[in-house]
LUMLO-809690 format. One record per residue (C-alpha): residue number from 1; z negated, y, x negated. Coordinates in Angstrom, 3 decimals. Last residue first. Layout:
<nodes>
+-----+----------+----------+----------+
:   i :        w :        v :        u :
+-----+----------+----------+----------+
: NUM :        Z :        Y :        X :
...
+-----+----------+----------+----------+
</nodes>
This chain:
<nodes>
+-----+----------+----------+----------+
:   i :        w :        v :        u :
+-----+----------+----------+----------+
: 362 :    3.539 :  -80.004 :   21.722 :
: 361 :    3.443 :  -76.598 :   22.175 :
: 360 :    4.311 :  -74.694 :   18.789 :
: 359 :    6.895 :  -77.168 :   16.937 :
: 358 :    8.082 :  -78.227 :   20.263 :
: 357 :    9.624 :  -74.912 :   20.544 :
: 356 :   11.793 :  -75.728 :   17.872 :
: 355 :   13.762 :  -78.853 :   17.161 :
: 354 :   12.576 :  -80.795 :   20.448 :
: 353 :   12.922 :  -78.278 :   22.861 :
: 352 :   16.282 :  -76.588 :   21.240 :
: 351 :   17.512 :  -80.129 :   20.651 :
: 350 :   16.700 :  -80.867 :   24.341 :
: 349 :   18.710 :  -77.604 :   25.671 :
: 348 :   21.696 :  -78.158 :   23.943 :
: 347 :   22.337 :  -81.720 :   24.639 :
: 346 :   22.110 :  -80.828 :   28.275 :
: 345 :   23.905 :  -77.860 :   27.629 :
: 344 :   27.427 :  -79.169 :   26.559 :
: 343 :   28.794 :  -79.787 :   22.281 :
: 342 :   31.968 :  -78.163 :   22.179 :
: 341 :   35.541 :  -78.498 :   23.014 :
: 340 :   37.731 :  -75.754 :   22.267 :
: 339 :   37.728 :  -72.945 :   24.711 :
: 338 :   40.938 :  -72.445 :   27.334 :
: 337 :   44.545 :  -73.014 :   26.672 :
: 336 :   46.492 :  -69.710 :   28.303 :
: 335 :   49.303 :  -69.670 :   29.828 :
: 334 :   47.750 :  -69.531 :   33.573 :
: 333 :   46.556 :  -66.200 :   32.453 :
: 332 :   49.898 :  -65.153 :   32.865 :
: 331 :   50.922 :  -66.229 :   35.692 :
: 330 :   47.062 :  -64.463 :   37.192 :
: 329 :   48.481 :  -61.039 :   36.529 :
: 328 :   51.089 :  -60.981 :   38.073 :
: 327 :   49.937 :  -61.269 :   41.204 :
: 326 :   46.615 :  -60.262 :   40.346 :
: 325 :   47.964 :  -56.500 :   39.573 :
: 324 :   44.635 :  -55.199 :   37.657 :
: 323 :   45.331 :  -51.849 :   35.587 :
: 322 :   42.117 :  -50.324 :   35.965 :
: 321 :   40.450 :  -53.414 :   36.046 :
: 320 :   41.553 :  -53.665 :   32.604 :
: 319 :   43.330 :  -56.755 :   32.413 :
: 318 :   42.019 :  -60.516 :   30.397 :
: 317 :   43.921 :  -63.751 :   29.393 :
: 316 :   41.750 :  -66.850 :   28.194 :
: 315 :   41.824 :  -69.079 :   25.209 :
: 314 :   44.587 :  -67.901 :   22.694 :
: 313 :   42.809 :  -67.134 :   19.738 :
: 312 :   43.972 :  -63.252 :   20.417 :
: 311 :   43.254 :  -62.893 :   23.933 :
: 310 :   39.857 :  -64.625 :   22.966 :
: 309 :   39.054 :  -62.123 :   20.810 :
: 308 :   40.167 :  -58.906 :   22.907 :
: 307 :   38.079 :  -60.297 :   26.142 :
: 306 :   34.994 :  -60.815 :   23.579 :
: 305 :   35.550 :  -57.228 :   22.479 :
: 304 :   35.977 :  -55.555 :   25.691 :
: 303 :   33.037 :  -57.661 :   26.952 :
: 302 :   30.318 :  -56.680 :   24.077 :
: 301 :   32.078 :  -52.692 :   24.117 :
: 300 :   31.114 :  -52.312 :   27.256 :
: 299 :   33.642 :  -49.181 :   28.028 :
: 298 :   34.492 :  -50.756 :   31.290 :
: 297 :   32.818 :  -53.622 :   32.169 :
: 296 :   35.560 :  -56.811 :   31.330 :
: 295 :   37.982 :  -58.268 :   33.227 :
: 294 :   39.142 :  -61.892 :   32.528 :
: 293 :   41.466 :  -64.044 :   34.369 :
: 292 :   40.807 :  -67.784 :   34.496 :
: 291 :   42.449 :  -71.235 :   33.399 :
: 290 :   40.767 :  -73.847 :   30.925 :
: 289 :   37.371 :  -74.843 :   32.708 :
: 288 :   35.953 :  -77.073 :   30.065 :
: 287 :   32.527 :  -77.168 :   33.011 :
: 286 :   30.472 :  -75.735 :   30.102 :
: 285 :   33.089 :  -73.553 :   28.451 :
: 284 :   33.288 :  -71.891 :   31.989 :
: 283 :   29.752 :  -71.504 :   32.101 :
: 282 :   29.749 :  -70.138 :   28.536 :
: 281 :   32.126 :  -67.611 :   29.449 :
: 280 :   30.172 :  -66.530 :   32.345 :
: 279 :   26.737 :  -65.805 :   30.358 :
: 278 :   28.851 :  -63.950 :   27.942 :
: 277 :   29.829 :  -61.072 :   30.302 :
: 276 :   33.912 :  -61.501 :   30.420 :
: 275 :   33.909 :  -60.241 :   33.894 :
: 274 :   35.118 :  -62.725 :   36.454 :
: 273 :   38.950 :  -64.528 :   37.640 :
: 272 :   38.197 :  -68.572 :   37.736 :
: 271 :   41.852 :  -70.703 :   38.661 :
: 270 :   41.347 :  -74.333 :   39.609 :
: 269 :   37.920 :  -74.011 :   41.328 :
: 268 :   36.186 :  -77.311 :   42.932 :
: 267 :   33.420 :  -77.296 :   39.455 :
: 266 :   32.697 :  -73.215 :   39.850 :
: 265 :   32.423 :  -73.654 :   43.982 :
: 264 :   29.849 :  -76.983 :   43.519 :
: 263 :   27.992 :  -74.835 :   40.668 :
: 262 :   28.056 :  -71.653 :   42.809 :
: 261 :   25.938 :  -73.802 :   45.689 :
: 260 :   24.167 :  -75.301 :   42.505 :
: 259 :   23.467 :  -71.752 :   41.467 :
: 258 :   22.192 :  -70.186 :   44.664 :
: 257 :   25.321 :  -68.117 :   46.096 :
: 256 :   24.976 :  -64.506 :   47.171 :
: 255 :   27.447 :  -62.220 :   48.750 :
: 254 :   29.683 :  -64.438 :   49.992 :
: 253 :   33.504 :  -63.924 :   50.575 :
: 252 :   35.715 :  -65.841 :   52.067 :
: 251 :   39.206 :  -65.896 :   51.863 :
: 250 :   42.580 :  -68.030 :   53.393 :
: 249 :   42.668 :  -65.626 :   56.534 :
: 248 :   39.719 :  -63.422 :   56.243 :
: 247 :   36.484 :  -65.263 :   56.284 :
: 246 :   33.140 :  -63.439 :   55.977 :
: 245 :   29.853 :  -64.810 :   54.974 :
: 244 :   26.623 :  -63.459 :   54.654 :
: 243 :   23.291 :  -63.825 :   52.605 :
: 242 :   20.677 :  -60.857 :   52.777 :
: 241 :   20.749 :  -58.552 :   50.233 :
: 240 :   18.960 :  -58.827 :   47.686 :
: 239 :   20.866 :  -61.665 :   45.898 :
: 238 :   24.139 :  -59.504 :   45.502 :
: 237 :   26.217 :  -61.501 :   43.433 :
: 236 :   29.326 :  -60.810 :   45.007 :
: 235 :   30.961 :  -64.258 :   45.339 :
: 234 :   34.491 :  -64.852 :   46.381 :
: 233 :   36.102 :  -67.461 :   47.663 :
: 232 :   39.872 :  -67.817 :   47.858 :
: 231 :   41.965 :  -70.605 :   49.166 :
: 230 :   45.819 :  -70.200 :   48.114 :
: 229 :   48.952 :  -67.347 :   47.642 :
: 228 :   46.418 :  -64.526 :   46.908 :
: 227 :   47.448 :  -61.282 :   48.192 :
: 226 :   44.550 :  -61.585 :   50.578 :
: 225 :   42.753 :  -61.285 :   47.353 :
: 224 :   44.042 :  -57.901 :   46.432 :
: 223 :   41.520 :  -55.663 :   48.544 :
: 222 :   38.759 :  -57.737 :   47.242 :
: 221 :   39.361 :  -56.896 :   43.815 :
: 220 :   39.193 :  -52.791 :   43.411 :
: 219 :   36.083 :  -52.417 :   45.795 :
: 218 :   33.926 :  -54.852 :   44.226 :
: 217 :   34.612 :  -53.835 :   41.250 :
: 216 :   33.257 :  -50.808 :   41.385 :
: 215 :   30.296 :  -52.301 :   43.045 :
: 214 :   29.558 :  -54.428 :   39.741 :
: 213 :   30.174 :  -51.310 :   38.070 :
: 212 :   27.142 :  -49.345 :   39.517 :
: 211 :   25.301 :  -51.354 :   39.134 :
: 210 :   24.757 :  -54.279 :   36.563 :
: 209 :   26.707 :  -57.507 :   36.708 :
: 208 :   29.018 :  -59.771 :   38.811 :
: 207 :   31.674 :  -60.171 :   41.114 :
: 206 :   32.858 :  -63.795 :   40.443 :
: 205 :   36.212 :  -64.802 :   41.972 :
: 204 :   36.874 :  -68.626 :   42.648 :
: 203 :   40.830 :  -69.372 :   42.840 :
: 202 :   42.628 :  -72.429 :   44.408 :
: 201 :   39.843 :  -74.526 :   45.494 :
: 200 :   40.605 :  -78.070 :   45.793 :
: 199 :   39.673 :  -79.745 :   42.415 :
: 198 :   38.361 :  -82.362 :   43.104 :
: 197 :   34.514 :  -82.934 :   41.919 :
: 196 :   33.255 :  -85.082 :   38.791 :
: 195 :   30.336 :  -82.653 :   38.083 :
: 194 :   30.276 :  -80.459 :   35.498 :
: 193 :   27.060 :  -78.794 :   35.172 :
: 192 :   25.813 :  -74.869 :   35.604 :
: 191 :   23.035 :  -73.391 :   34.427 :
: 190 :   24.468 :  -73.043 :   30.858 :
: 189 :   23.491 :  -72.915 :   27.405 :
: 188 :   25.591 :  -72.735 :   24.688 :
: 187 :   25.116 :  -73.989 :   21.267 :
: 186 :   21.098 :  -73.479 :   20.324 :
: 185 :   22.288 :  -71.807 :   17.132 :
: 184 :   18.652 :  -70.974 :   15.401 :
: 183 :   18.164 :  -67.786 :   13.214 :
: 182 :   15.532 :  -66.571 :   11.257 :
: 181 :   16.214 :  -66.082 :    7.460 :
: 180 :   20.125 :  -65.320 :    8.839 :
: 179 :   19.659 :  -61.724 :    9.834 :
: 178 :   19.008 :  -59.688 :    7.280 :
: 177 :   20.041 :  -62.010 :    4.017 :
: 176 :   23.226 :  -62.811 :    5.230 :
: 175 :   24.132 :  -60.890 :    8.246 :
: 174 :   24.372 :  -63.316 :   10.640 :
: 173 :   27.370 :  -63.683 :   13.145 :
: 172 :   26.879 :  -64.122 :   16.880 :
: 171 :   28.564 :  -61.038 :   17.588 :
: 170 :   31.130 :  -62.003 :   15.469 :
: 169 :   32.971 :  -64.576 :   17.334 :
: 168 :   30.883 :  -65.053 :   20.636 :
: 167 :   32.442 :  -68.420 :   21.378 :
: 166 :   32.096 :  -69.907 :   17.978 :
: 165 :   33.773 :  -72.904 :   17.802 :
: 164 :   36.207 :  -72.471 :   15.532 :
: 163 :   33.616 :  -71.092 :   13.118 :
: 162 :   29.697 :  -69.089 :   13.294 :
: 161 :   27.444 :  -71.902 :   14.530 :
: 160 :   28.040 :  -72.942 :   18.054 :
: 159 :   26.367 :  -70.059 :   20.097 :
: 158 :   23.298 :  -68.946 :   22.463 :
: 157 :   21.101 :  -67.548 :   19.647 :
: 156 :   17.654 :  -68.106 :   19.603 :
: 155 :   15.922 :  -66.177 :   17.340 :
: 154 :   12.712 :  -66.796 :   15.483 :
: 153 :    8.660 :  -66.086 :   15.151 :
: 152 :    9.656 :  -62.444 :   16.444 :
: 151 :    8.487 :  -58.945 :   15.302 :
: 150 :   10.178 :  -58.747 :   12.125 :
: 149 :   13.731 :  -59.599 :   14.294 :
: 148 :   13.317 :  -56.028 :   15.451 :
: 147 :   13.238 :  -54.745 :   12.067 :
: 146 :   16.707 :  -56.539 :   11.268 :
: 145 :   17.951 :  -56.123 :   13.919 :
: 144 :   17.628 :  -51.764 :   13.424 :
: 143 :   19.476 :  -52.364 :    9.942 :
: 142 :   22.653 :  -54.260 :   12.308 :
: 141 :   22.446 :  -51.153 :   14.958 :
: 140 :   22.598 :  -48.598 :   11.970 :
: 139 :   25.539 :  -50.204 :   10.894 :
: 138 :   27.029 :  -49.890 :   14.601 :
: 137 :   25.649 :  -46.460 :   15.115 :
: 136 :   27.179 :  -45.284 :   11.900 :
: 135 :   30.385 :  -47.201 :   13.021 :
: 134 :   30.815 :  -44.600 :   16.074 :
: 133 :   34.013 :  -43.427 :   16.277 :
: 132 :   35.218 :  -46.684 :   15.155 :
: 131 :   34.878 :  -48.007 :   18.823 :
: 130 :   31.325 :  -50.313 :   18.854 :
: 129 :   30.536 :  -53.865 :   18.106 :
: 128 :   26.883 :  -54.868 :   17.965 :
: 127 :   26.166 :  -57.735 :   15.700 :
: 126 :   22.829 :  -60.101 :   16.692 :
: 125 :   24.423 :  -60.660 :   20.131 :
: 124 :   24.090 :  -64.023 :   21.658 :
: 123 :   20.441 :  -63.399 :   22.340 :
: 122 :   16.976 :  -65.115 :   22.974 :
: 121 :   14.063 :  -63.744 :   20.761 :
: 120 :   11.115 :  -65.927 :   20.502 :
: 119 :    7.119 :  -65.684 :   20.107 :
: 118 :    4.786 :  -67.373 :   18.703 :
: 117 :    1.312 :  -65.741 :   20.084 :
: 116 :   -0.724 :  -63.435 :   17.629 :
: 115 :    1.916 :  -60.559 :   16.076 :
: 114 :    3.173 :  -60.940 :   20.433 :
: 113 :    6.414 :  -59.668 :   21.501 :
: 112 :    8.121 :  -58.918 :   24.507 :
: 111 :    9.242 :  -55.180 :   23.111 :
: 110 :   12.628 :  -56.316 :   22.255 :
: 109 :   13.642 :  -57.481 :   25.803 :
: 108 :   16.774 :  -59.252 :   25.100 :
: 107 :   15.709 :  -62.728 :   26.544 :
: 106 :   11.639 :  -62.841 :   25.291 :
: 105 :    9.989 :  -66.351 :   25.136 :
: 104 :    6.849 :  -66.299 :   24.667 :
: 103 :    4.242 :  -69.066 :   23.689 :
: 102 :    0.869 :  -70.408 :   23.815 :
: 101 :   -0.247 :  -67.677 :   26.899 :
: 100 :   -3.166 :  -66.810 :   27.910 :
:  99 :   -4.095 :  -64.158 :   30.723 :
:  98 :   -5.261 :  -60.660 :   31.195 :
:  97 :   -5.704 :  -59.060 :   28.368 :
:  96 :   -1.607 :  -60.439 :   27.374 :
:  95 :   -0.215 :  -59.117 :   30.959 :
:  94 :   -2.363 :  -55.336 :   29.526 :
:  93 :   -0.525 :  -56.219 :   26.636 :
:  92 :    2.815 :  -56.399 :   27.809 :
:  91 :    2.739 :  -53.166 :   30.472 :
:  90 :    1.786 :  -51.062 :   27.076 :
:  89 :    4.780 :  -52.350 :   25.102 :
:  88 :    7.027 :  -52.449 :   28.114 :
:  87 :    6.111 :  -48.616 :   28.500 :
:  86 :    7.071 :  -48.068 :   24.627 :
:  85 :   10.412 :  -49.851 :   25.186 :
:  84 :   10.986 :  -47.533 :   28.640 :
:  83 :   10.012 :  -44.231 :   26.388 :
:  82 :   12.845 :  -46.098 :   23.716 :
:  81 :   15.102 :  -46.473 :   26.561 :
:  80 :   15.055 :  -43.250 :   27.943 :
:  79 :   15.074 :  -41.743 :   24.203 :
:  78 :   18.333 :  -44.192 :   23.587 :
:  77 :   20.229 :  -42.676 :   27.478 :
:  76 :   22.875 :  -40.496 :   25.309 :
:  75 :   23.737 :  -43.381 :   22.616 :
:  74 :   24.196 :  -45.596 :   25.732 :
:  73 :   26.062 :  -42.636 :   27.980 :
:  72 :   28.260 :  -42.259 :   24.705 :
:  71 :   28.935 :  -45.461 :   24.560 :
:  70 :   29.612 :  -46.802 :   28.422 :
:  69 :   32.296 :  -44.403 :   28.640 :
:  68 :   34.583 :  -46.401 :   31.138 :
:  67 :   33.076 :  -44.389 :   34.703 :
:  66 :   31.269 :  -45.273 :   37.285 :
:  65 :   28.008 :  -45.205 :   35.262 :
:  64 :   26.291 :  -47.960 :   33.182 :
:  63 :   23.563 :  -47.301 :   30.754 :
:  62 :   20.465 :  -49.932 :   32.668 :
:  61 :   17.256 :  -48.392 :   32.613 :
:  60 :   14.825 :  -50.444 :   30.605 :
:  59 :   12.498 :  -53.235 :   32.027 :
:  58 :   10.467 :  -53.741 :   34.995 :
:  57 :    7.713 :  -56.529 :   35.189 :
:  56 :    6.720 :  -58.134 :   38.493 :
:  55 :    4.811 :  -60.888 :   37.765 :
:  54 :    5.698 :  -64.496 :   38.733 :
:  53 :    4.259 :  -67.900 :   38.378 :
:  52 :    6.287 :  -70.765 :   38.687 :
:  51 :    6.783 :  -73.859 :   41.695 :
:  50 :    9.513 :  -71.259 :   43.799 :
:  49 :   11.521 :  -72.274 :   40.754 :
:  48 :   15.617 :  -71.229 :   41.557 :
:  47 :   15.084 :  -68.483 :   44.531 :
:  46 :   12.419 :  -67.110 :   42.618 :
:  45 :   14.330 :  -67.049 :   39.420 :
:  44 :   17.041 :  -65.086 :   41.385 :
:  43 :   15.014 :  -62.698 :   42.820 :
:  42 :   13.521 :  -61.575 :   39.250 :
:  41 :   16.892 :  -61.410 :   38.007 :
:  40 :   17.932 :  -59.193 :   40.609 :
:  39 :   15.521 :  -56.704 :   39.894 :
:  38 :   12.437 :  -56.994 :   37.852 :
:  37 :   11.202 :  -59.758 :   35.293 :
:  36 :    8.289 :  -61.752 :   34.205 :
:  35 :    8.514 :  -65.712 :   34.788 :
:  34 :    5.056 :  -67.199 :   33.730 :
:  33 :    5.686 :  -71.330 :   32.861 :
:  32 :    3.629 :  -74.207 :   32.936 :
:  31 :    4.157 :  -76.965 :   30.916 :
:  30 :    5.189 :  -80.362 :   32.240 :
:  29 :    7.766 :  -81.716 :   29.566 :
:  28 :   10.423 :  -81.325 :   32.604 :
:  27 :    9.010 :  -77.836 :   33.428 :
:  26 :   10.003 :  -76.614 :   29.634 :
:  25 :   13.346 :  -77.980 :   30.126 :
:  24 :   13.451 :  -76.354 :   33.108 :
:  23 :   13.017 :  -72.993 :   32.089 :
:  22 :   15.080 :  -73.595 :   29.566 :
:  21 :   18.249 :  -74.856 :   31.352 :
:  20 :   17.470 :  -72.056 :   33.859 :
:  19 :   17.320 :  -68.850 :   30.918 :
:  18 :   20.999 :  -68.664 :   31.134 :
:  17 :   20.472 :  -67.359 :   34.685 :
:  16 :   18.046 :  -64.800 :   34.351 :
:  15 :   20.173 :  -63.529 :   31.646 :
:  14 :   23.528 :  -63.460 :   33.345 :
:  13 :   22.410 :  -61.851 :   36.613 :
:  12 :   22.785 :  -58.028 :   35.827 :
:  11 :   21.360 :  -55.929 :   33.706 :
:  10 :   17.722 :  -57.428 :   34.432 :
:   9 :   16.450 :  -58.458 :   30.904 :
:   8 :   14.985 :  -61.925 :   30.798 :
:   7 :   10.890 :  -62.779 :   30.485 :
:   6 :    9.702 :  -66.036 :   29.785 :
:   5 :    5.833 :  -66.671 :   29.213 :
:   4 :    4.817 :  -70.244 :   28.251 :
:   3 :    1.400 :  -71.707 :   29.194 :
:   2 :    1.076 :  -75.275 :   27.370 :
:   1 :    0.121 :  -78.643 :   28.526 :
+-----+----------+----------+----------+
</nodes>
């Protein structure tokens, strides 16, 4: 039995929660696992394995303001980040004096590393798009992988191979001979399952992400769901608070779900509208969910490119929230044919297990 430490970055939910089929895995081959995080995704994990150890481990400040220039406040806030990266450093090996560990497991916190313990980077993103303005940041971004990468024993990246069924396009992309050496494609992973449920919710709306645009967006959706012409439930995805309900007419809206509560919603929903963070698209390509409205963070260049790609292939519509009429909207995104087929978590998850981490704690 091996001691595994897992630690996800906390802007926003999505990589606390892409980390569950893992997690699990590694509980189903009875290891034990150390869950370090901060924030929501530390009260998330706690809701989902009360059984693991946790330790309270903050990460970098998140970039995100109320306004769409997310890359000039990112390239603004790098000497925050790189005193937080240092911090993280010193916070890590103090954790490391103090216990043992056979394995890590960082999700897009590039200073969980160990040069002694094997040690794996989770990410979809190994490319980092960015406006044209700014393509010396987005070279320099693909030389600075490259370094980063140096510290790991291998990435995990959360994509079908680069093709037709690449759901991160070229984010996911190697650069040959910088990136590639160390890559594995897990294929998504997801914490949610299809289920064979009817399909009797009318629209599921997922309000999601880091502050403060998650409460932005908040403010501009729910006044157009009673617009709605069926049932509506939306979910904030505010875990801290405390859970509540409100009904209004044909909507409700809850402020937290636990995921197989937001499983049961995500598998009864005929229409999903959500940001197009990457955690969310491969829950919908999970559950072959073929109609939904996409609206990414403003000025995230990640979501306003993956909302741009799939607009082009054809898969999903997306609207500046800026610009968001739902009535008119949602016809359409009702056009639009949904991901390809692809191989589901389950299968996912145990090749990952059994392919590579296996290799260092079985």
């Amino acid at each position: 039995m091996a001691h595994v430490l897992l630690s996800p970055l906390s802007w926003g939910l999505g990589h606390a929660t892409r980390d569950i089929p893992i997690i699990r895995t590694l509980l189903d081959h009875h290891h034990d696992v150390t869950i370090a995080a901060s924030g929501n995704a530390l009260t998330v994990l706690q809701y989902e394995f009360p059984e693991c150890s946790f330790i309270q481990f903050k990460d970098y400040p998140a970039p995100y303001s109320t306004s769409r220039f997310f890359t000039p406040k990112f390239i603004a806030s790098l000497p925050a980040i790189a005193q937080a990266l240092a911090e993280e450093r010193r916070n890590l090996l103090r954790i490391l004096e103090k216990n043992r560990y056979d394995l890590i497991i960082s999700d897009n916190r590039p200073g969980v590393y160990s040069l002694k313990i094997p040690t794996f980077f989770v990410t979809h993103q190994i490319h980092y798009p960015l406006p044209l303005l700014f393509w010396p940041f987005e070279l320099g971004s693909i030389l600075a992988n490259y370094f980063l990468f140096d510290n790991f024993t291998g990435v995990i990246v959360l994509d079908n191979p680069p093709g037709a069924k690449s759901i991160a396009g070229k984010l996911s992309r190697p650069v040959r001979g910088l990136t590639d050496s160390k890559v594995f494609f897990s294929g998504i992973l997801s914490s949610i399952q299809k289920t064979d449920s009817e399909q009797d919710l009318d629209y599921l709306v997922l309000i999601s992400g880091p502050e403060p645009q998650r409460s932005c967006l908040e403010e501009i959706l729910t006044p157009m769901l009673s617009d709605l012409d069926g049932t509506t439930i939306a979910l904030l995805g505010s875990p801290q608070k405390t859970p509540e309900r409100s009904v209004s007419g044909r909507c409700t809206v809850i402020s937290y779900a636990t995921t197989r509560e937001k499983e049961r919603l995500m598998n009864r929903a005929k229409f999903v509208i959500c940001r197009s963070g990457y955690t969310s698209m491969m829950e919908l390509a999970e559950l072959d969910k073929s109609h939904g409205l996409f609206i990414p963070t403003p000025g995230q260049p990640e979501q306003e490119y993956l909302s741009y790609y799939y607009k082009n292939a054809g898969w999903f519509y997306s609207k500046s929230q800026y610009k968001l009429k739902l009535v008119q909207d949602i016809p359409l995104a009702m056009k639009c044919k949904g991901f390809p087929s692809m191989p589901k978590t389950k299968e996912n998850v145990e090749r990952l297990y059994t392919e590579l981490l296996a290799q260092y704690i079985d």
